[in-house]
DRENZANU-656931 format. One record per residue (C-alpha): residue number from 1; residue in one letter; x, y, z. Coordinates in pm, 1 decimal, decimal comma. Example, Ala and Ser with C-alpha at 12.3 -4.5 7.8 and 13.67 -1.06 7.14 Angstrom:
- 1:a:1230,0:-450,0:780,0 .
- 2:s:1367,0:-106,0:714,0 .
***
This chain:
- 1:x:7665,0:8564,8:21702,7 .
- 2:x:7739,6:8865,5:21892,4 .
- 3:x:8084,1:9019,3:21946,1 .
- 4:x:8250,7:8954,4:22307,7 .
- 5:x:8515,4:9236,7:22380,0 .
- 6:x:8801,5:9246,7:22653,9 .
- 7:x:8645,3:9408,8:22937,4 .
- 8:x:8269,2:9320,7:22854,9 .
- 9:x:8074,9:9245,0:23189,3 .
- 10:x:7863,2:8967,4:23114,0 .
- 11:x:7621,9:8754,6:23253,9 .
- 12:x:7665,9:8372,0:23162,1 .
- 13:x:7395,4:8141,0:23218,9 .
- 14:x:7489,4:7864,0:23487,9 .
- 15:x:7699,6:8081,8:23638,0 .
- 16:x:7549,0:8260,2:23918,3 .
- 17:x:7788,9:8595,7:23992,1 .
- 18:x:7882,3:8822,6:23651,5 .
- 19:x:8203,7:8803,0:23499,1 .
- 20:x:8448,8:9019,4:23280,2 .
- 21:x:8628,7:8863,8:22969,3 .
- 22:x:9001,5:8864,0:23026,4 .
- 23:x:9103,4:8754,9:22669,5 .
- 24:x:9177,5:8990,1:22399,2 .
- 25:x:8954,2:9019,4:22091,8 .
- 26:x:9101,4:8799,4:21842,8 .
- 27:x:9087,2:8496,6:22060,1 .
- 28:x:8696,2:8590,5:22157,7 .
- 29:x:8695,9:8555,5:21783,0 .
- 30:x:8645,2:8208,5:21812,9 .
- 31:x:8304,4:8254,6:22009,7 .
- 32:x:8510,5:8127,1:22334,3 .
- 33:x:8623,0:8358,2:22598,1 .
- 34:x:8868,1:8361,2:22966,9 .
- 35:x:8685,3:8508,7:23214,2 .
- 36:x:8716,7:8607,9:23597,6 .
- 37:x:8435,0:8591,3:23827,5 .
- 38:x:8274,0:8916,9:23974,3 .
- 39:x:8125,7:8872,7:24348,6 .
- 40:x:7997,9:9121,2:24593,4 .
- 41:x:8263,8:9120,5:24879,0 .
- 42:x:8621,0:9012,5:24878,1 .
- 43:x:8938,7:9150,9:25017,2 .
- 44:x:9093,3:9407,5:24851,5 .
- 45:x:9380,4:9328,8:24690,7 .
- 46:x:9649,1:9292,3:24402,6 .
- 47:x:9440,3:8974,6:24285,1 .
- 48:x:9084,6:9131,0:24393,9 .
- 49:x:9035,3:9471,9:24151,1 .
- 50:x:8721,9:9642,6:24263,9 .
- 51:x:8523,3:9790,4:23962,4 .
- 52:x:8202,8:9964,3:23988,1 .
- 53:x:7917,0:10083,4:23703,3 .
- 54:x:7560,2:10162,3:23674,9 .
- 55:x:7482,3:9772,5:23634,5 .
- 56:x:7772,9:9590,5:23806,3 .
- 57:x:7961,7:9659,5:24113,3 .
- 58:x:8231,2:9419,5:24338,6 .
- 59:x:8521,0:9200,1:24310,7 .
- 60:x:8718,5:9100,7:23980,7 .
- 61:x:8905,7:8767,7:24124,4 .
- 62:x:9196,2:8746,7:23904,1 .
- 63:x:9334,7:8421,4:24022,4 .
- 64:x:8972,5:8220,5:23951,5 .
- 65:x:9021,5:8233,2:23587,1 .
- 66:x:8759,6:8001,9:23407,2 .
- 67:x:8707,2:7889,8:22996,0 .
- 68:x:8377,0:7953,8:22867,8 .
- 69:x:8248,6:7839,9:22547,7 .
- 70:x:7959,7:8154,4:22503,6 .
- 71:x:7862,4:7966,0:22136,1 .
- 72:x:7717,4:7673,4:22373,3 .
- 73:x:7608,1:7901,9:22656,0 .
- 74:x:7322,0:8179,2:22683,3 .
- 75:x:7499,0:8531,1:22782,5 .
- 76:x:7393,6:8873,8:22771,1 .
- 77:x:7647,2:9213,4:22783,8 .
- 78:x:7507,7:9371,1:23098,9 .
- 79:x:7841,7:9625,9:22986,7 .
- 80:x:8196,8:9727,7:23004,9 .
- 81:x:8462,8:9880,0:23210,1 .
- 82:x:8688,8:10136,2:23179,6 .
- 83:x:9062,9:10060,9:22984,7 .
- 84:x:9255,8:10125,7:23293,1 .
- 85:x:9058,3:9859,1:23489,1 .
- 86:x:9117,5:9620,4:23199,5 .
- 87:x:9493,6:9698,1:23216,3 .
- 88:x:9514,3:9669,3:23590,1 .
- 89:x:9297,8:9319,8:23548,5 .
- 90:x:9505,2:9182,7:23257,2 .
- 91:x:9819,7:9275,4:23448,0 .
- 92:x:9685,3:9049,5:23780,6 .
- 93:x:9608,9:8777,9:23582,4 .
- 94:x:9958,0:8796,6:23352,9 .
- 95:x:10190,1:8884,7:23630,0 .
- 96:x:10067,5:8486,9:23783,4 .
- 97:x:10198,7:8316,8:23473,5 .
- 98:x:10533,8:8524,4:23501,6 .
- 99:x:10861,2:8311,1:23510,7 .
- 100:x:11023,9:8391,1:23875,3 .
- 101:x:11362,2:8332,3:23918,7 .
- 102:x:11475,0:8173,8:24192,1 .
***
């Protein structure tokens, strides 16, 4: 099986946008990935990271995070973005689970 990566922009059959993988290397280890969906228009925002390549442009939505099994599914790397958009992503998706005092 092929390696998923964090940051790898993939395309995941049945799902009909492209998404990045949110979960760190070990963990797509286990041929099982977290993603976040990638659509053409959204508001900008702390939640909404805009990336852009040569194969994939729009909207990471941080707060739609979804569990895909990619040894059951048919995906292909259409590629990968840059380690400060993973950072910026990683820290959207984190900062939701953060404890809040009240």
């Amino acid at each position: 099986m092929k390696r998923v990566e964090q940051g790898d922009l993939l395309r995941v059959g049945g799902l009909g946008y492209p998404v990045m993988v949110v979960s760190n290397d070990f963990f797509n280890e286990s041929g099982k990935a977290i993603v976040c969906p990638i659509v053409k228009s959204a508001v900008e925002g702390p939640l909404h990271i805009r990336v852009k390549d040569e194969r994939v442009e729009g909207y990471v939505l941080c707060e739609q995070v979804r569990f895909v099994d990619l040894t059951v599914r048919r995906w292909s790397k259409l590629s990968e973005t840059h380690y400060f958009d993973i950072m910026d992503i990683s820290d959207a998706v984190m900062g939701m689970f953060d404890y809040q005092a009240l």
